[in-house]
Structure formats: structure tokens, C-alpha cells
N, C-alpha and C positions, 0 to 999 in steps of 0.2 A: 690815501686814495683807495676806491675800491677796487678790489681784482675781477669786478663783474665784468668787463670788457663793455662795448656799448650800448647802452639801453633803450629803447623803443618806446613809451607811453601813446597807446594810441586812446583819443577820444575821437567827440563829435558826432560824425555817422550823421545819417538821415529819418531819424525817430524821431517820434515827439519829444522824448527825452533829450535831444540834441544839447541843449544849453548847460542842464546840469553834468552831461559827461562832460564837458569844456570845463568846466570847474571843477570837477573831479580831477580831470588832467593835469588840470594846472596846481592840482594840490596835490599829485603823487608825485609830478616830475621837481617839484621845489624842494618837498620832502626826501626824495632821493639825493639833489644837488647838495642839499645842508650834509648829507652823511657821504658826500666825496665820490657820487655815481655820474658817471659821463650819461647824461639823457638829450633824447629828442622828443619832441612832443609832438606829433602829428594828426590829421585827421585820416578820416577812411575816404580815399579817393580812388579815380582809374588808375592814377601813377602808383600805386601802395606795392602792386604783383610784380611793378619793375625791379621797386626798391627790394622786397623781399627777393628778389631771384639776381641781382647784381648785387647789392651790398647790404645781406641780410644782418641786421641788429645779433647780437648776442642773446639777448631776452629780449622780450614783450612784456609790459604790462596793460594788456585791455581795461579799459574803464569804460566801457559802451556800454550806454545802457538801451533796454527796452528791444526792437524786433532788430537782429544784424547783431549788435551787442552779448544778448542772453540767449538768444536762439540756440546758439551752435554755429552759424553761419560761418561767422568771420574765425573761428578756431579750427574750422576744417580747412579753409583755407591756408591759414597758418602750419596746417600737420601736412597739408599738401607742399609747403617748400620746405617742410624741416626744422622751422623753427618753433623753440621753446617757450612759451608764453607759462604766467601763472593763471592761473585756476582749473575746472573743472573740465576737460576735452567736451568735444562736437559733441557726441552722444547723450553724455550723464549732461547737459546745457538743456538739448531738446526736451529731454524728463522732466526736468526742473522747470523749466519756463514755462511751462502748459500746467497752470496750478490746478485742473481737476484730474489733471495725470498722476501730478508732483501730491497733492492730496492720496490718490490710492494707492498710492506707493507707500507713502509713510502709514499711512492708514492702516497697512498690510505688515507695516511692522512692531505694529504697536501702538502708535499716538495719536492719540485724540484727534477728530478733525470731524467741523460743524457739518452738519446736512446741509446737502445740498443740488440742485439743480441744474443740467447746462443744457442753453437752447443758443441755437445756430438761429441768425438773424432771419434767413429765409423760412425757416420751418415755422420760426414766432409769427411771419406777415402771415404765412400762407395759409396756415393751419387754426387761425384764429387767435389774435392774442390778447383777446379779452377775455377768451376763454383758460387758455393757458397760466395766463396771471391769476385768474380768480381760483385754480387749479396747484399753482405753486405755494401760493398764502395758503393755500388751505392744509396741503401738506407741510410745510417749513412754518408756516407762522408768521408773527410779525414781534420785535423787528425782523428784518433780514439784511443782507449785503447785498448789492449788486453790482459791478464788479468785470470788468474783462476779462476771458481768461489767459490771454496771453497781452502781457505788457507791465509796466512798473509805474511807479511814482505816484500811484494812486487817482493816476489820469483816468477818466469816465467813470470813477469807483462815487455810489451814495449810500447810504442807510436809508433804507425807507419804514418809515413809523407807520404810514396809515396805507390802506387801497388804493387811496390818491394820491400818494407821492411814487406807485412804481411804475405807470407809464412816461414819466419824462424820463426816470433814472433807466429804464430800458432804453430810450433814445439814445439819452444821454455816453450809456453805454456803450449801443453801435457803433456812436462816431468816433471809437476810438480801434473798435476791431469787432470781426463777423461774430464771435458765438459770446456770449454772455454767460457768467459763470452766478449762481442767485443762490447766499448760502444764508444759514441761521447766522443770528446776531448772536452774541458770547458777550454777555456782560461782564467785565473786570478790570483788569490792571494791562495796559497793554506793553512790548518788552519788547528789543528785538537781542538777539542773542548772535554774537560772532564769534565764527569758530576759525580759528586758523592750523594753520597745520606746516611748519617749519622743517619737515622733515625726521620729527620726534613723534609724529601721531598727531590726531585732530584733538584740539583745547578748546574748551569755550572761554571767554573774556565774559569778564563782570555784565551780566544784564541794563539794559537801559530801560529806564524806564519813560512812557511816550507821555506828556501831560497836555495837549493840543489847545488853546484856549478855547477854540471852536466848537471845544468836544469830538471831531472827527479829523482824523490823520491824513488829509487831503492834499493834494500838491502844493496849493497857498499854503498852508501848514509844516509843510517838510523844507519848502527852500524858501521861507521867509522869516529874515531874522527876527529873534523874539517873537515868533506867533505861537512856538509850542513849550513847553518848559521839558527838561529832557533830565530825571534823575539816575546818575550811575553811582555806585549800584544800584541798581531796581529797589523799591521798599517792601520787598517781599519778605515772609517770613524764610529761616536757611531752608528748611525743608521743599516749600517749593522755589526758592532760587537754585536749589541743587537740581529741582526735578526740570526747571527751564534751561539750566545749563544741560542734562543729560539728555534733552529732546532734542536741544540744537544739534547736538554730537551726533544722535541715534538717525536723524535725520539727513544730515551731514552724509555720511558710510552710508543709508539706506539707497541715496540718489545716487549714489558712486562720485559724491563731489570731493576737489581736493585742493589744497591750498589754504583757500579762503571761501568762505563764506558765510550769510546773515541769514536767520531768521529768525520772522515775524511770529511771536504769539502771543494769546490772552492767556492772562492766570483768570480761571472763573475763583470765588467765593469760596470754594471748598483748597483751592493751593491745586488745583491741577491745570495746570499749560496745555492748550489748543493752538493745535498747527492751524498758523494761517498759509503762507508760503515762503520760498526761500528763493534767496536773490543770490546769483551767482557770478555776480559785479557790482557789489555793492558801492554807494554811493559814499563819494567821498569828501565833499565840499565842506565848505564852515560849520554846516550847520547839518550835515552825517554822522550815523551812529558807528560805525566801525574807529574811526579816530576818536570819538570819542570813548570809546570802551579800549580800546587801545591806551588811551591816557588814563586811566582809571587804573588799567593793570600796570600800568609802571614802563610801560614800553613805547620807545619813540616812533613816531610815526615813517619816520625815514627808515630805522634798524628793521622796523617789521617791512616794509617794502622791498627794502634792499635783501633780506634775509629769506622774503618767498621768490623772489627771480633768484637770487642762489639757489634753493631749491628746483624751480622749473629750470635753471639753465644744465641741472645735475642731473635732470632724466637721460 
């Protein structure tokens, strides 16, 4: 049995992402029970502050994804009664989740990251947004991404190819959150890269690589079996699998994240990796790239879970 005393896995929450942290949840808290961890699997409720202040868990594992989740929200809450959760604190969450933040940040320390634009929903109605669009293509180009800037799973995200495909995908965008983030497109090999961090230093795990039938990495694409093909290792040459492993790292330390965490990049044609953004509760279900790269490296999915709440329960 494990000597982590008892463990906490909170999903659910109130995001659009709701359904996949439930299956994230349920596939850390099963992983941890196979390697002999006392767990609870809970959602985020009114009752959570009782629980945490009369019979606070040992660890936390958060699997929340999207606003509440990645925010910082619910980890400041958690620093507020004292307990140990894994991943990145309140602070380095906020940096990370707002990707044209999390962009100039990594930006500033080196890594590639697409041009790009952000407009706040009201500025776009009010200020003309036909004029604005015809103003962004003309700077950025076409393709381009459009994209929320704060939230995951690639909900309200489209590629727009022509003039006429970026008014709906701005809509389309709104309805997921106020400011829209509208970047170059990066043709290549897309990756995501997890870095973990066991208390030895931040590691990157073996590169995935994304192959979406679709062509576009969409949320029917991420959590529908058999809609994407997922090769690990990535089919990169070593040179840039080493340069997408040392982005995920450099980026990693840049956001002051720790524990765990994924990110997303393109290799363009020449081997060099473009920061897209990094998720700071990465997803964990059947068909997630963290367990999968996890199995790739030789490492069980339970020992790596069990082995970052020993670390968080050690701060």
C-alpha cells in the first residue's frame, strides 16, 4: 500500500470542459487505486471548503479543466487551507491560461511563437469589425487561427483559409469567451510534449505526435475514439525531437510551472518547434496525450501519479 495517506482527485467543475475532467478523474483516481493509493474522486461544489477545513485529504490531484480548473482559481483556494495539490500554484496558472500572456512570456525567452492579434468582443462590435478583419488578414495573412484566449479543448478554435470563413469563426469564438486571440497558421507536424517533474527536475517524455483525420485538432477530434491517429514518438527527425523536448522544458521554468505539464507545438519544415500554448492540467482520458507519452516512456500511469502527489504532499 501507499504511504501517501489520502488522496483527493477533484474533477468536473462548471466549464465547458466539464465532461472530459470527469474522465480524466476517473482515470487518475483508477490509476492511483491499481498502484495501492487510498483516493476520492470528487467534484467542485459548495461543500468542497467544509471538506477541505474539517477533513482536509493529504494531496490533491486537480484534473479541472478550462476557467476554475487552469485559471488559478481553485489552487488558491486550496493554498488558502493548506493543502498540497500537484501542479503549477495560483499565480504561474493565471500566466499560463491567458495564451497571448503565456505566448510573451515564452516569447521573451526565446521560443518561437506565431504573430498574432487579440481583440476583446466589445472593441471588435464597436469599433467595426469588418474593418478590423480586413485589417488583421492583411497583417497576419491567411491561413490564420482563431481561437479563445483563455480556455482548452479547442472549443470555439477554427482555421480560417479564405475572408469568408473569419466572420463566423469570430462568432464562433465569442461564444466560448470575451477576447479572441487570431494567430498565423504554422504549417507542419503538430506535437504535444509533457514535461514532468518528480522532484529530480523538469523531464520532457517522448513527443506525440497529433494526426487528426480532419486535419484540425478540434474537440470532436480530441475526445473521439479513432478520429485522430496519435504517433509516439513523434516522426521527427532527433534534432528537432530534442529541440521540441527542450521548448516544452524551457517553457515549463519560463511560466514558473511544476509538477506536470503539456505543451502544444508545431515543428514547421525547417525542424523548428512553435509555441502554441501550455496546459496546466492536462487531460487525461482514453484518448490524452500525457498517458500516452507516459507509456511510451516506460512509466506506469499510476507510479507517475502516485509519485507527483509524493512530491506535492513534500512541499
Amino acid at each position: 500500500m501507499s504511504d501517501l495517506g489520502r488522496v483527493l482527485v477533484l474533477a468536473g467543475g462548471l466549464s465547458h470542459e466539464r465532461d472530459v475532467s470527469l474522465r480524466s478523474g476517473r482515470r487518475v483516481a483508477d490509476a492511483l487505486r491499481s498502484v495501492g493509493v487510498e483516493v476520492e474522486q470528487r467534484d467542485v461544489d459548495a461543500s468542497l471548503v467544509d471538506r477541505l477545513r474539517q477533513d482536509p485529504p493529504d494531496a490533491v490531484f486537480p484534473v479541472l479543466h478550462g476557467v476554475t480548473g487552469e485559471d488559478g482559481a481553485l489552487r488558491q483556494v486550496l493554498d488558502l487551507y493548506g493543502v498540497p495539490y500537484v501542479g503549477a500554484d495560483a499565480a504561474a496558472c493565471r500566466t499560463a491560461f491567458d495564451k497571448p500572456v503565456a505566448a510573451t512570456v515564452v516569447g521573451a525567452a526565446g521560443l518561437h511563437t506565431p504573430a498574432s492579434v487579440v481583440l476583446g468582443h466589445d472593441t471588435f462590435r464597436e469599433l467595426g469589425a469588418a474593418a478590423l478583419m480586413e485589417a488583421v488578414i492583411q497583417q497576419i495573412g491567411l491561413p490564420l487561427v482563431v481561437k479563445p484566449a483563455r480556455g482548452g479543448s479547442a472549443l470555439g478554435a477554427s482555421i480560417v483559409r479564405s475572408a469568408e470563413e473569419l466572420p463566423s469563426a469570430m462568432v464562433n469564438c465569442y461564444a466560448y469567451g470575451p477576447v479572441a486571440l487570431i494567430e498565423q497558421y504554422i504549417d507542419g507536424t503538430e506535437v504535444a510534449v509533457t514535461v514532468v517533474d518528480v522532484g529530480d527536475g523538469p523531464r520532457a517524455l517522448p513527443a506525440v505526435e497529433i494526426r487528426p483525420d480532419s486535419g484540425f485538432y478540434d474537440y470532436e477530434a480530441r475526445y473521439t475514439a479513432g478520429a485522430t491517429q496519435f504517433v509516439v514518438p513523434a516522426r521527427l527527425e532527433p534534432e528537432a525531437a530534442g529541440a521540441c523536448a527542450a521548448a516544452a522544458v524551457q517553457a515549463h521554468q519560463a511560466l514558473c510551472l511544476r509538477d506536470l505539464s503539456r505543451t502544444d507545438l508545431v515543428v514547421d519544415a525547417a525542424g523548428v518547434p512553435w509555441f502554441l500554448e501550455v496546459n496546466v492540467a492536462p487531460g487525461m482520458t482514453e484518448t490524452s496525450l500525457v498517458p500516452l507519452a507516459a507509456e511510451a516512456a516506460g512509466i506506469e500511469l499510476g507510479v507517475l501519479c502516485r509519485d507527483l502527489l509524493a512530491t506535492a504532499a513534500a512541499r
